[in-house]
C-alpha angles and dihedrals in degrees: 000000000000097000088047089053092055093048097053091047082061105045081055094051091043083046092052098043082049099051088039093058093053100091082056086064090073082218096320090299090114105082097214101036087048087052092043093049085043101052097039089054085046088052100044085050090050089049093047094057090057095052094053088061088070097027142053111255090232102063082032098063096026086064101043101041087042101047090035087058095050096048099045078062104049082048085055092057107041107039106010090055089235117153133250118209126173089263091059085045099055087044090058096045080050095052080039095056090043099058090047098058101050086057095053088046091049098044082067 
């Protein structure tokens, strides 16, 4: 369980690079960008499919789409200059609550 949890920690951090490097692309018309953004989304995927041989799909994907969402936009915020108003907030919290709560469902 503990090796799946890191895992899966990872997977999330690869994805969010990833994600975060895609601006860099210039709409996957940089060659290296394109192959750094495409093998971090290969690895995170990778990642992904041995952590669902430990745990269920649903937590699985629920926390790392979940978490992967909340951090690309704190990323957003905080290096790519995007802006956080109280509607992006409450989405997050949203996204926040929800994850949660599949984790508490599928603890029992």
């Amino acid at each position: 369980m503990f090796v799946a949890a890191v895992l899966l920690g990872l997977a999330i951090v690869v994805e969010v690079g990833a994600t975060a490097a895609l601006p860099r692309t210039g709409g996957f018309t940089n060659p290296a960008w394109t192959a750094a953004v495409l093998a971090g989304y290969g690895l995170s995927i990778w990642l992904l499919a041995k952590v669902v041989d430990t745990l269920p799909v649903s937590v699985t994907y629920a926390v790392w789409s979940g978490a992967g969402t909340a951090l690309v936009a704190a990323l957003g915020v905080l290096v790519l200059g995007e802006h956080l108003d109280a509607v992006k907030v409450a989405g997050l919290a949203a996204i926040i609550v929800g994850v949660v709560l599949i984790n508490l469902q599928g603890a029992h």
